[in-house]
C-alpha positions, -999 to +999 in steps of 0.1 A: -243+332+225-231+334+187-193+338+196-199+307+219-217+286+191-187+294+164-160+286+190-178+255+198-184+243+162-147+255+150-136+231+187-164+205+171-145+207+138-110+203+145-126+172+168-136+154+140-106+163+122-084+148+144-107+119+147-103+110+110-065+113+110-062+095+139-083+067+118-060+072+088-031+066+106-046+030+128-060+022+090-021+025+074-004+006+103-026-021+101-026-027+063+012-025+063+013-054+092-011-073+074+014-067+043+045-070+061+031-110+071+025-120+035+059-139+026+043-162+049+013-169+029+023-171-008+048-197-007+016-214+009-002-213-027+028-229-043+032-248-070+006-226-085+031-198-103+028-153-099+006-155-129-018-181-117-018-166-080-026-127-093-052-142-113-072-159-082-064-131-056-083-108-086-110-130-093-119-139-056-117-106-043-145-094-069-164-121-058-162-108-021-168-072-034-197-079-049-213-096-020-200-064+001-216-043-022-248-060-026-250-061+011-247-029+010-267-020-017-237+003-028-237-007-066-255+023-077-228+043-061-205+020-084-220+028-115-221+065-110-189+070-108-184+098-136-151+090-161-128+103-146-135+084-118-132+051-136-097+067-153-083+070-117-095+031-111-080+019-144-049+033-131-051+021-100-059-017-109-032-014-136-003-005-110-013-025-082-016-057-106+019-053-116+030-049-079+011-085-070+026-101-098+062-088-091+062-093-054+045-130-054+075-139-080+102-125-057+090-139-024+081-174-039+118-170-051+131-170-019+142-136-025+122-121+007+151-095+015+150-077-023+108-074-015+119-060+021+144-038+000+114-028-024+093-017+002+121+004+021+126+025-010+088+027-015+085+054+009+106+074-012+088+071-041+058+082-020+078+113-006+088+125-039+048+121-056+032+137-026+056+170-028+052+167-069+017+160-075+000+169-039+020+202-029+028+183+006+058+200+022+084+188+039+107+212+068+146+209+066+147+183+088+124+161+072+146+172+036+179+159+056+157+125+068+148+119+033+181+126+019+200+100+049+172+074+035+183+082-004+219+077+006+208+041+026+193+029-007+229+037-024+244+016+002+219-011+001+223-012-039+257-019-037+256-046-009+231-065-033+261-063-060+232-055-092+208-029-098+173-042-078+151-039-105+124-061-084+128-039-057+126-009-079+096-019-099+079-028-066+085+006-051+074+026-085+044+003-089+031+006-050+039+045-049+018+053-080-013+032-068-009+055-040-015+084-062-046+070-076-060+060-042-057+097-032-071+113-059-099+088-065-132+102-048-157+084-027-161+050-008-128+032-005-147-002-006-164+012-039-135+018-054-118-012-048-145-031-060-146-011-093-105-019-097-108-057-096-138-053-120-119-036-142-093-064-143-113-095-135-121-102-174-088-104-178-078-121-146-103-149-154-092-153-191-061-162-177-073-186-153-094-204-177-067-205-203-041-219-174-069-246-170-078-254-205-040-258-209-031-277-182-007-250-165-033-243-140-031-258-102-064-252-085-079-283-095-053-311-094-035-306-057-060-311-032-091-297-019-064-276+008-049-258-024-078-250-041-093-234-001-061-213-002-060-198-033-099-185-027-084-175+009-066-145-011-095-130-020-094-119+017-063-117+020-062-092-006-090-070+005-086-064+037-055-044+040-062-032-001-094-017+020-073-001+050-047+016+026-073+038+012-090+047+046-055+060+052-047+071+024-078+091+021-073+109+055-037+114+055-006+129+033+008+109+011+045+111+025+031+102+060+016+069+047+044+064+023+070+067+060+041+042+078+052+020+051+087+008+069+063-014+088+066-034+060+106-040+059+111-047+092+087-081+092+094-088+059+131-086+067+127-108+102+111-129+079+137-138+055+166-135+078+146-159+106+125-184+090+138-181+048+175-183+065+188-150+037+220-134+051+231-100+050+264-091+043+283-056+066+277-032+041+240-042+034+234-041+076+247-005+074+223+006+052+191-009+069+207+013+099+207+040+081+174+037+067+159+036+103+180+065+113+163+083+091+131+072+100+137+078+134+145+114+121+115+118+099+090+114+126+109+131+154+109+162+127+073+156+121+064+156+153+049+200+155+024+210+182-014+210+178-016+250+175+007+250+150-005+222+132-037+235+129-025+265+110-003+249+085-023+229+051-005+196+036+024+199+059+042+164+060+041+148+096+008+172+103-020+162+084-051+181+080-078+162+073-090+167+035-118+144+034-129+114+007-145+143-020-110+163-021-082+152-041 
C-alpha cells in the first residue's frame, strides 16, 4: 500500500504543480490585456500632466490596499516582513514608478507606437535577467528566437530614425520590477501594498505641492476628472496584482515572452484610433518580432515527461512556489 500512497502523492504533487502554472500563465495574459488597453485610459486624465497622474494612481491604490488589507486582516503580515524583504519592495516601487511616469508621458504624447516599441523589447530585457540572475535556460531554438527578436529591434531602431530612449527606459524599468516581483517572498497583494506605501509620502507631497501651487488638476475640471483620476487606483492594482501571481509561478523569460500581448493592442491602438503610421522598414521588423515569437513558443513547447524532469527550463516551468526566490 506504501508504493501506492508515494505514487499517488508524487501524481497529487505534480497536480498542483501544474495547477499553479497554469494560474501563472491566465494571471500574466490577463495583466498584459489589461495593460495593453491603457493608451486608452490616460489621455482620459488629461490635462492633468505624467507627474500629476503617477502621483494619484500611487496615492489611490494605497488607499484601496489598505482597505484590502484591513479586510483582510493581512497587515501584520505587512509589517513582518524582515529587511530584506522591504529592500526588494523599495526596489520594486522605485522601478515601477519610473515606468508609470515614462509611459503616461509617451502615450499622452501621442507617441503610442514608441510605448508599443518599449514593450516589444521588454521581453528581452526579461530573457536576458532570468538567464543572469535566475539560472533559467533557454535550448538552441529558443537562443535563435531571441536572437531573430534582437535583430527586429535593430530594424525597428532604424525605422524610428533616433535611438528610442522612451522605449528603452520603459523596457529596462518594467524588466527589473520583474526581478524584484520574483525574488520578493510572500502575498502578492502584500507586497504591492507595501510598494505604494513606500512611495505614497512622496506621491502625496507632490500632489499637495501641485495643489498649493496651482499646477494641480483634480480640483478645477469637473467632478468627471476628479472620478477618473481615483479610477487609477484600480486601474493600477488590478493587473500590478496579476503580474505577481504570474510572476511568482512562472519563469521569468516566459512572462517576459507573455508580454507581446502588450504590443499588439497597443500597436492596433495607435495605428487605428491615434491614426500613427508605420513606414516599410518599421513593418518588417514588427514581422520579425512575431516570427520570433511564433518561434519561441513553438521551441518551448517539450512534453509533460520531460518537463517534469528538467528545473528552470524556459517554456517548461516548474512551479517554485511564493517562499522561493
Amino acid at each position: 500500500m506504501a508504493p501506492v500512497s508515494e505514487r499517488g502523492g508524487a501524481t497529487g504533487g505534480q497536480d498542483s504543480a501544474d495547477r499553479s502554472v497554469a494560474l501563472g500563465m491566465l494571471a500574466g495574459v490577463c495583466a498584459y490585456t489589461l495593460w495593453g488597453f491603457f493608451p486608452a485610459f490616460f489621455p482620459l486624465l488629461e490635462p492633468a500632466g505624467a507627474v500629476e497622474i503617477v502621483g494619484h494612481r500611487v496615492v489611490w491604490s494605497l488607499v484601496i490596499m489598505a482597505l484590502v488589507l484591513t479586510v483582510t486582516r493581512r497587515w501584520r503580515q505587512l509589517w513582518a516582513l524582515d529587511r530584506l524583504s522591504w529592500a526588494r519592495i523599495t526596489g520594486a516601487a522605485a522601478f515601477i514608478t519610473v515606468n508609470w511616469g515614462v509611459y503616461v508621458h509617451t502615450v499622452n504624447s501621442e507617441r503610442v507606437t514608441e510605448a508599443a516599441l518599449g514593450y516589444t523589447i521588454n521581453p528581452l530585457v526579461s530573457v536576458l535577467l532570468g538567464v543572469l540572475i535566475f539560472r533559467e535556460r533557454l535550448n538552441r531554438p529558443q537562443v535563435v528566437a531571441v536572437a531573430l527578436a534582437v535583430v527586429a529591434v535593430g530594424v525597428l531602431t532604424v525605422g524610428y530614425g533616433h535611438v528610442p530612449y522612451l522605449s528603452l527606459l520603459l523596457a529596462t524599468s518594467f524588466g527589473f520590477y520583474g526581478v524584484f516581483k520574483k525574488k520578493l517572498r510572500g502575498d502578492p497583494v502584500v507586497g504591492m501594498t507595501g510598494e505604494v506605501l513606500v512611495i505614497g509620502p512622496l506621491a502625496l507631497s507632490v500632489l499637495v505641492w501641485l495643489g498649493v501651487t496651482g499646477a494641480g488638476t483634480f480640483t478645477g475640471h469637473g467632478v468627471g476628472h476628479s472620478a477618473l483620476l481615483a479610477a487609477s487606483g484600480v486601474v493600477t492594482v488590478v493587473p500590478l496584482l496579476l503580474f505577481a501571481t504570474a510572476a511568482q509561478r512562472i519563469p521569468l523569460a516566459t512572462v517576459g515572452m507573455l508580454q507581446y500581448i502588450i504590443p499588439i493592442l497597443q500597436m492596433a491602438w495607435g495605428l487605428l484610433v491615434v491614426g500613427e503610421r508605420l513606414d516599410a522598414v518599421q513593418w518588417t521588423g514588427f514581422a520579425l518580432i512575431w516570427t520570433a515569437v511564433i518561434a519561441f513558443t513553438l521551441a518551448g513547447r517539450t512534453p509533460r515527461s520531460v518537463r517534469a524532469g528538467v528545473s528552470g527550463r524556459v517554456g517548461a516551468p516548474t512551479y517554485t512556489g511564493p517562499d522561493k526566490p
